[in-house]
VOZAFI-345739 format. One record per atom (N, C-alpha, C, CB): x, y, z negated. Coordinates in steps of 0.1 Angstrom, whole numbers, padded with zeros to 4 digits, always signed. Glycine has a CB too. Example, Ala and Ser with C-alpha at 12.3 -4.5 7.8 and 13.67 -1.06 7.14 Angstrom:
<sites>
+0132-0057-0078
+0123-0045-0078
+0132-0033-0078
+0113-0045-0090
+0128-0022-0071
+0137-0011-0071
+0129+0000-0079
+0141-0006-0057
</sites>
This chain:
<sites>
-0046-0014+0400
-0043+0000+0404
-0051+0009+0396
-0046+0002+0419
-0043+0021+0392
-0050+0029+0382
-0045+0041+0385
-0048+0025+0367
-0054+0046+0392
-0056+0062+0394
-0061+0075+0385
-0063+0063+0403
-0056+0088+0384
-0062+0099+0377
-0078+0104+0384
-0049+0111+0378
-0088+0103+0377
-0101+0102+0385
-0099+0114+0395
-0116+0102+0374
-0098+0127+0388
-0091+0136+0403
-0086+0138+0413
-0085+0140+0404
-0076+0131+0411
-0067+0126+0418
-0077+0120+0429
-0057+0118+0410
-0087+0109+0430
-0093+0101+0434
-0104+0112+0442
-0096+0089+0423
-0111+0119+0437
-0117+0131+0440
-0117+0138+0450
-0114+0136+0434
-0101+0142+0448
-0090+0153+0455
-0089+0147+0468
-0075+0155+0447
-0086+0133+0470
-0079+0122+0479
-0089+0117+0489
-0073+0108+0470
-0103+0115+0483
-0112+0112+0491
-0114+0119+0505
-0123+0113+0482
-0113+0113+0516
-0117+0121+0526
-0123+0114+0538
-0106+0130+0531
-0130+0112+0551
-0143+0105+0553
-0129+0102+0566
-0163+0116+0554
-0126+0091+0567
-0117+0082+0578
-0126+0080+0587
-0111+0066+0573
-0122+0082+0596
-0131+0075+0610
-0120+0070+0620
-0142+0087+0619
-0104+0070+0620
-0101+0058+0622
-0090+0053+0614
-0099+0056+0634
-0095+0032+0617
-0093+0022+0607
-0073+0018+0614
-0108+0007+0610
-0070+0009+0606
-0059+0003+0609
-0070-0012+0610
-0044+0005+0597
-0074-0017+0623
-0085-0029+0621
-0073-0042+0621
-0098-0030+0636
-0066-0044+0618
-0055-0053+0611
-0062-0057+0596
-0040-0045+0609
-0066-0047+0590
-0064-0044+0575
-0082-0052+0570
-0062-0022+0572
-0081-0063+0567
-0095-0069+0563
-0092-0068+0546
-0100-0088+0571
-0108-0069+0547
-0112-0073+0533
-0115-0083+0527
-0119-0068+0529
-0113-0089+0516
-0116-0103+0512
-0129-0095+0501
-0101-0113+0503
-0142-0112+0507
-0148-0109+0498
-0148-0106+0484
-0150-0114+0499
-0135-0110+0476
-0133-0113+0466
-0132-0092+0457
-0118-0126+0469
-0127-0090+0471
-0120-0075+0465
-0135-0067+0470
-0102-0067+0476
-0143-0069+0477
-0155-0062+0482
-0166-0065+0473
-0159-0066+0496
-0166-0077+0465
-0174-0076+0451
-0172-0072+0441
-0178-0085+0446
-0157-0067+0438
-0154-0059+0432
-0152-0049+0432
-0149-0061+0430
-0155-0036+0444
-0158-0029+0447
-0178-0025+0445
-0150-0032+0459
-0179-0035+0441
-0196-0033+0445
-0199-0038+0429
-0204-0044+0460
-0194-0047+0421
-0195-0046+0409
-0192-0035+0400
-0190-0055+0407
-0185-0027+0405
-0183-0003+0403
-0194-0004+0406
-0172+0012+0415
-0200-0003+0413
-0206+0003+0426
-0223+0002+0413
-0205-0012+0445
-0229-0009+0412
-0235-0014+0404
-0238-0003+0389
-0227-0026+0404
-0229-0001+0384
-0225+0007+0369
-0232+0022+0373
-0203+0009+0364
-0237+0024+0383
-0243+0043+0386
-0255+0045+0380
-0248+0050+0403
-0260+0053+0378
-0272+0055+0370
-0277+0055+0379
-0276+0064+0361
-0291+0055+0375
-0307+0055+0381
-0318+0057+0375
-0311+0045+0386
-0328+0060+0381
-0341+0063+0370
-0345+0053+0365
-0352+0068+0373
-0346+0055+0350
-0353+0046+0344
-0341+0032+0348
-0371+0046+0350
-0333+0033+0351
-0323+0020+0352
-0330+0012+0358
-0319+0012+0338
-0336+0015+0368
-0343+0006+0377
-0334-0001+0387
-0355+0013+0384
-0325+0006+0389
-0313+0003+0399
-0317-0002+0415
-0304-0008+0392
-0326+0013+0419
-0329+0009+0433
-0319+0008+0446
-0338+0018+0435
-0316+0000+0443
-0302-0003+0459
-0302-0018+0460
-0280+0002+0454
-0293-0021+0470
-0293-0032+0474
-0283-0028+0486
-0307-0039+0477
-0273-0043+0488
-0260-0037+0496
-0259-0052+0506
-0244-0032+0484
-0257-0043+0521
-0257-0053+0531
-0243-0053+0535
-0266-0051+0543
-0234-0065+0535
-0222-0063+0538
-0216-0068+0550
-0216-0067+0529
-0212-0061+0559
-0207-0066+0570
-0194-0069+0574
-0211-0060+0577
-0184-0082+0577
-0169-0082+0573
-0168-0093+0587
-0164-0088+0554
-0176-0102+0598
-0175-0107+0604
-0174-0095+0616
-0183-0116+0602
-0162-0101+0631
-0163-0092+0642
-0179-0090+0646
-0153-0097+0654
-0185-0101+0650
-0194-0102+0659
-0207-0096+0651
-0194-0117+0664
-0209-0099+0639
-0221-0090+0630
-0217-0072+0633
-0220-0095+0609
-0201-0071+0633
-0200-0054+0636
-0205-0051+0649
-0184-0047+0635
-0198-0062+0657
-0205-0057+0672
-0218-0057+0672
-0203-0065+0683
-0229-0064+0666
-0241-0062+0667
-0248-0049+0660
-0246-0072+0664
-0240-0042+0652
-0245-0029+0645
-0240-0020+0649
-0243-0028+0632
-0229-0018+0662
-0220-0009+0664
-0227+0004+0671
-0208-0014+0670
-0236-0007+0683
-0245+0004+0692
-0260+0009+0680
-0252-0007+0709
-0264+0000+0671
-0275+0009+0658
-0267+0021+0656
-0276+0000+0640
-0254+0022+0654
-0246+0029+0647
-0240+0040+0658
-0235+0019+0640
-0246+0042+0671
-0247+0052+0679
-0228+0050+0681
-0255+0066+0671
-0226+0036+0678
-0214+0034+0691
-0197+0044+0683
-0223+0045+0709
-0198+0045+0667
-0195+0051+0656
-0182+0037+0656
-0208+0053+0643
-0168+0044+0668
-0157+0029+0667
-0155+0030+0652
-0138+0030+0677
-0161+0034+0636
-0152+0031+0627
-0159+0019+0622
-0150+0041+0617
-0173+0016+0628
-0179+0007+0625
-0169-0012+0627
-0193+0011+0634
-0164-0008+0635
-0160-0020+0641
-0145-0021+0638
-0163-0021+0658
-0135-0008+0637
-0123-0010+0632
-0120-0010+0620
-0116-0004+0636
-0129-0008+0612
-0130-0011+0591
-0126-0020+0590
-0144-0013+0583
-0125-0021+0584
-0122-0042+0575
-0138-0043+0568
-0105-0044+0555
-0147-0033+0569
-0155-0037+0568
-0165-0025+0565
-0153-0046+0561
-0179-0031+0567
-0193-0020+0569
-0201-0021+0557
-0205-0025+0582
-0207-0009+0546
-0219-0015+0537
-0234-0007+0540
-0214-0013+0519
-0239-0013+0540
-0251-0007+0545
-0260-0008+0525
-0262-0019+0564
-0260+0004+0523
-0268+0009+0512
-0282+0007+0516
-0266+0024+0508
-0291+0003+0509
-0304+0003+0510
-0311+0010+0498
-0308-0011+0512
-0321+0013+0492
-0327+0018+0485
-0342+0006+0485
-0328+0034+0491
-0343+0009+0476
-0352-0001+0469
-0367+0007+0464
-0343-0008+0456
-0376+0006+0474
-0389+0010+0474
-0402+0006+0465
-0391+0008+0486
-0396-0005+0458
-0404-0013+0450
-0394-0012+0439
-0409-0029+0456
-0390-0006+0434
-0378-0011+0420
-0387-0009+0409
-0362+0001+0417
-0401-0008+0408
-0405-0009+0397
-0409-0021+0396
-0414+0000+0394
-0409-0030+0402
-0405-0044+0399
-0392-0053+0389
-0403-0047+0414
-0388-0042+0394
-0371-0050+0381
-0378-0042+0365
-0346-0038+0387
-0388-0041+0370
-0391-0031+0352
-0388-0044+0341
-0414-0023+0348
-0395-0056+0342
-0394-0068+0330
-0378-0075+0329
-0406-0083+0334
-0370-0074+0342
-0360-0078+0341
-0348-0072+0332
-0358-0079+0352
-0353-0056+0333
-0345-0045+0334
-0350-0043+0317
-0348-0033+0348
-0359-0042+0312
-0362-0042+0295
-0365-0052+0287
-0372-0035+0292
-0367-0062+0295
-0367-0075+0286
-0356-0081+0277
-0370-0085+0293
-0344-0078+0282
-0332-0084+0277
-0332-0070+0267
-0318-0088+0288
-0337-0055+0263
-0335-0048+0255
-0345-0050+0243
-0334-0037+0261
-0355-0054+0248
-0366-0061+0238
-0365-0073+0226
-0374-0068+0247
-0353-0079+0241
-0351-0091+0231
-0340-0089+0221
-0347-0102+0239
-0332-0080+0225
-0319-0074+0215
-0325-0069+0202
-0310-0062+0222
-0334-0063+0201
-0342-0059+0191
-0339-0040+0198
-0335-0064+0172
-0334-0036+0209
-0330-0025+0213
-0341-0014+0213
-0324-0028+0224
-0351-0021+0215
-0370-0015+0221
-0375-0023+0224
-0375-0005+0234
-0386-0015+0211
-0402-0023+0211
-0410-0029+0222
-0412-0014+0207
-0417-0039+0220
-0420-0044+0230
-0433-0029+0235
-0424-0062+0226
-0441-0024+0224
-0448-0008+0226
-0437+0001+0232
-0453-0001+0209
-0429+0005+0233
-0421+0015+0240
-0419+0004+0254
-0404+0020+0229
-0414-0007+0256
-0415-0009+0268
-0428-0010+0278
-0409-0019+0267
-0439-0011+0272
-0451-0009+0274
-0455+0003+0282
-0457-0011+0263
-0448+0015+0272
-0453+0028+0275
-0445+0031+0291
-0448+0040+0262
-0430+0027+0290
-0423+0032+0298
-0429+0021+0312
-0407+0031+0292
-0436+0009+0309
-0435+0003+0325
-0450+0011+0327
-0434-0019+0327
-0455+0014+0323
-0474+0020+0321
-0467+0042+0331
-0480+0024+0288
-0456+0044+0327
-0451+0054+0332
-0443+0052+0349
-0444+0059+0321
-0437+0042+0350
-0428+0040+0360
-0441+0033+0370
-0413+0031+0355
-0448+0025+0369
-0463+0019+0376
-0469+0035+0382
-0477+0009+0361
-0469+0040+0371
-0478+0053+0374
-0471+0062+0387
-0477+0063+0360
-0461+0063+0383
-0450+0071+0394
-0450+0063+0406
-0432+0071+0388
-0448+0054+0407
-0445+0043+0420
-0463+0043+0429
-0439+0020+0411
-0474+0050+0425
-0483+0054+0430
-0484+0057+0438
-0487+0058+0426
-0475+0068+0442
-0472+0073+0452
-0460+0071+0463
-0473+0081+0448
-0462+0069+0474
-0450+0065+0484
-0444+0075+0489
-0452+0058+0494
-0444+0089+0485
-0439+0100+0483
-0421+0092+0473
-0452+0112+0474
-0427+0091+0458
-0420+0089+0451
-0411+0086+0451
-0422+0086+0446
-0415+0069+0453
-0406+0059+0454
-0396+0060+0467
-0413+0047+0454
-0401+0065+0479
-0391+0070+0492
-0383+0077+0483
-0397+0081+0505
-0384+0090+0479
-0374+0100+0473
-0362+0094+0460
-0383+0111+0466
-0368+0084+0452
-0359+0080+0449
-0355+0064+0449
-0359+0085+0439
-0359+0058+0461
-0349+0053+0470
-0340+0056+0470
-0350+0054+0479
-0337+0066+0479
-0326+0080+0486
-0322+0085+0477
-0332+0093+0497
-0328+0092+0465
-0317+0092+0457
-0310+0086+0447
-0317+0098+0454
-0311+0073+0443
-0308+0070+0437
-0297+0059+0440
-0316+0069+0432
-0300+0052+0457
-0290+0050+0464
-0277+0053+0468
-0292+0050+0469
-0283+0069+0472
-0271+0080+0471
-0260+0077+0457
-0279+0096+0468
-0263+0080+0446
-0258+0079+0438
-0249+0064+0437
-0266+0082+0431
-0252+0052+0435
-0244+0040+0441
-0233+0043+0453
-0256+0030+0447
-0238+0048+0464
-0231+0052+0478
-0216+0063+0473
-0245+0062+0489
-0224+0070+0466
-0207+0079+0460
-0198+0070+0450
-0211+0095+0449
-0207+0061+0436
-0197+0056+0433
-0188+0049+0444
-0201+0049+0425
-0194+0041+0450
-0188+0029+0460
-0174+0035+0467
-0201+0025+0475
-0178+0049+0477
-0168+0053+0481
-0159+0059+0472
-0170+0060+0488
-0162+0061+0457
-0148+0067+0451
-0141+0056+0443
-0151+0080+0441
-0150+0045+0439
-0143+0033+0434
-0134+0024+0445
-0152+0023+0428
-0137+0027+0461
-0127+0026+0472
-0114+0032+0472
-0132+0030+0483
-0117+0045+0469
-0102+0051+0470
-0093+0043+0456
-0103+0072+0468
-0098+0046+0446
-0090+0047+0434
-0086+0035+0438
-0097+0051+0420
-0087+0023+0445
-0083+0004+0450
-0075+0009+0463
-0100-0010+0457
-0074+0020+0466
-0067+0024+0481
-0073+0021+0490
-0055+0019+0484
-0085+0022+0490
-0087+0021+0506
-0096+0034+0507
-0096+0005+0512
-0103+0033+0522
-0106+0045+0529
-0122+0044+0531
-0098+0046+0543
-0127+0054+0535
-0139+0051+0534
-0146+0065+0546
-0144+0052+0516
-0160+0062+0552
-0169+0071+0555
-0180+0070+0551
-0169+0074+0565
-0187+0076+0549
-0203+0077+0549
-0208+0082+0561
-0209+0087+0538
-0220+0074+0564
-0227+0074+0582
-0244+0074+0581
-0222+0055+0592
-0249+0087+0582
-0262+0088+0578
-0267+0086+0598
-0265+0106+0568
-0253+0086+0606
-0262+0088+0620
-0263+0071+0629
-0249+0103+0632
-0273+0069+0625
-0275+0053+0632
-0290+0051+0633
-0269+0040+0622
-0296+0041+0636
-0312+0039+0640
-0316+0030+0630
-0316+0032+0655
-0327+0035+0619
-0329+0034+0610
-0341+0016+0613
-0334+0050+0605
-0347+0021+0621
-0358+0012+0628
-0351+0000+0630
-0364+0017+0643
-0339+0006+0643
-0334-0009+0650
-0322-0012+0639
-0327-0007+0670
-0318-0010+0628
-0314-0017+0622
-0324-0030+0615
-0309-0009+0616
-0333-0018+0609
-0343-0033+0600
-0347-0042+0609
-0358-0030+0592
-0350-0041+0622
-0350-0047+0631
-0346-0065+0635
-0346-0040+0635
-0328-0059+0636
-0321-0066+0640
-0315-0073+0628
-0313-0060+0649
-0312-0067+0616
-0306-0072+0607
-0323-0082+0596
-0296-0056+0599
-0337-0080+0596
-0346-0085+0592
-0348-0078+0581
-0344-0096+0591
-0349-0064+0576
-0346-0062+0565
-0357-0063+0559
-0340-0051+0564
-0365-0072+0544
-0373-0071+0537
-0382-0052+0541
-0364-0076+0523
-0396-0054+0539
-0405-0043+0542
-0400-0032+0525
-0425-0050+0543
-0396-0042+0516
-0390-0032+0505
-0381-0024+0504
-0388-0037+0496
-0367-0028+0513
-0356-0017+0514
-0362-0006+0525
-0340-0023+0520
-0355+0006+0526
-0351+0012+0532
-0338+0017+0533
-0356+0016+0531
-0331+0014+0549
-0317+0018+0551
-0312+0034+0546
-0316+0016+0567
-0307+0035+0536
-0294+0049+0538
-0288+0054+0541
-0288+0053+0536
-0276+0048+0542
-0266+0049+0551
-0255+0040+0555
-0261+0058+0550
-0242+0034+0560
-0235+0033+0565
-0226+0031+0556
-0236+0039+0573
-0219+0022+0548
-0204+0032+0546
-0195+0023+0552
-0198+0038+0528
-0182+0025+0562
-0172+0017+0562
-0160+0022+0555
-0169+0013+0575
-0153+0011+0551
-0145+0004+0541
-0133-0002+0553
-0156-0008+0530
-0118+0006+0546
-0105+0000+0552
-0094+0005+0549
-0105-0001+0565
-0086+0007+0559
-0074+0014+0557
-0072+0026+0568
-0063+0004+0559
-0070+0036+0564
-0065+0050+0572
-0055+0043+0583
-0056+0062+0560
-0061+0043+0600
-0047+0039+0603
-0039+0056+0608
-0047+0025+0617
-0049+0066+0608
-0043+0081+0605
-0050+0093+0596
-0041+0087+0618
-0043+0100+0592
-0052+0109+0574
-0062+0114+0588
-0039+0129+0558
-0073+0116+0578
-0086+0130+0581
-0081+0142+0585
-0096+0136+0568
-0083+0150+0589
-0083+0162+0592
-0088+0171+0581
-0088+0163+0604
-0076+0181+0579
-0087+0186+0565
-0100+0198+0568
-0075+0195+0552
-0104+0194+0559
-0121+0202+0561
-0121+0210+0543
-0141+0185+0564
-0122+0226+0549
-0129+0232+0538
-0141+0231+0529
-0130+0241+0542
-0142+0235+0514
-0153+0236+0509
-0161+0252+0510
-0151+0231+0496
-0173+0248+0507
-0177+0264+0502
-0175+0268+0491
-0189+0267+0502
-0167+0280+0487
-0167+0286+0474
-0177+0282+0464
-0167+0299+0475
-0175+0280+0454
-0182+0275+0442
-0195+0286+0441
-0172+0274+0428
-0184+0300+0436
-0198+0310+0439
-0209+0312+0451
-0194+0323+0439
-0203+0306+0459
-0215+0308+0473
-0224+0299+0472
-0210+0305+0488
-0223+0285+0461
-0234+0273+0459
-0238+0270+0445
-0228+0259+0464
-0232+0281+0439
-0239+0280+0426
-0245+0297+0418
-0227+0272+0415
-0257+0292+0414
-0262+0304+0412
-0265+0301+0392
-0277+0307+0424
-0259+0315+0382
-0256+0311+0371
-0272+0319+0366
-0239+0317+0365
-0280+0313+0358
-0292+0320+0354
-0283+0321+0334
-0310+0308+0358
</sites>
């Protein structure tokens, strides 16, 4: 399937309810997340990590985290975005193979893991881009959904705690958000934007 990216854009709108008939095969949900994967990040550290939920009984256990949200459970399926609090850890994984290409010095990779160590100092930091750099994954994901036809929401409203909780989540992620993944079993309701001039200011 090959859509006009616009088009895909234009089409996107946040489903909350599923046709729960409509599952997903792993097969098409790693392919969805192999897009998903290709978003930038700082320093290509690629802080995310993706929990996938496609069994009934794992939705039922996230549905009340998820403040009881029926799209959780009528999706074909749930991804819980995480953000990756430690990603300066993938620093040798993430430049070594450019090192070895002859791409950068093994001194330029030096400088840059000597800069990204430095930054990750603070847990200010690394929270913030967590979140955003997750974010960014989280939008590809939902727009590499549409352009495959399917439907999507983003779900920032659930219990951050009793998720890591119940699901075990490593002390290095932190949860994002939510997204489910399926089929429209009716369109969104349409929702206005704000005028461009009301959110952008031209210096």
């Amino acid at each position: 399937m090959s859509k006009d990216f616009f088009d895909v854009v234009n089409e996107r709108t946040s489903i909350r309810e599923y046709d729960s008939s409509v599952k997903l095969s792993k097969e098409e949900l790693t392919d969805l997340l192999e897009t998903t994967v290709k978003s930038p990040s700082a320093w290509n550290l690629q802080h995310w990590h993706f929990m996938v939920f496609t069994s009934d009984d794992v939705k039922e256990r996230l549905l009340p985290i998820a403040y009881n949200q029926k799209q959780v459970v009528e999706a074909g399926a749930v991804i819980a975005v995480l953000g990756d609090l430690e990603a300066n850890k993938n620093t040798d994984v993430v430049y070594n193979p450019l090192v070895e290409a002859g791409h950068m010095t093994e001194d330029v990779k030096n400088i840059l893991a000597g800069q990204i160590n430095g930054a990750y100092q603070s847990p200010v930091y690394a929270r913030d881009a967590a979140f955003t750099n997750a974010s960014l994954a989280a939008m590809t994901l939902m727009l590499a959904a549409k352009a495959k036809g399917f439907d999507t929401c983003s779900m920032g409203g659930f219990n951050a705690e009793k998720f890591v909780e119940e699901f075990k989540v490593e002390d290095r992620y932190v949860p994002v958000m939510l997204i489910s993944v399926g089929k429209a079993a009716k369109p969104a309701h349409s929702s206005d934007r704000l005028p461009v001039e009301q959110v952008t200011t031209w210096l």
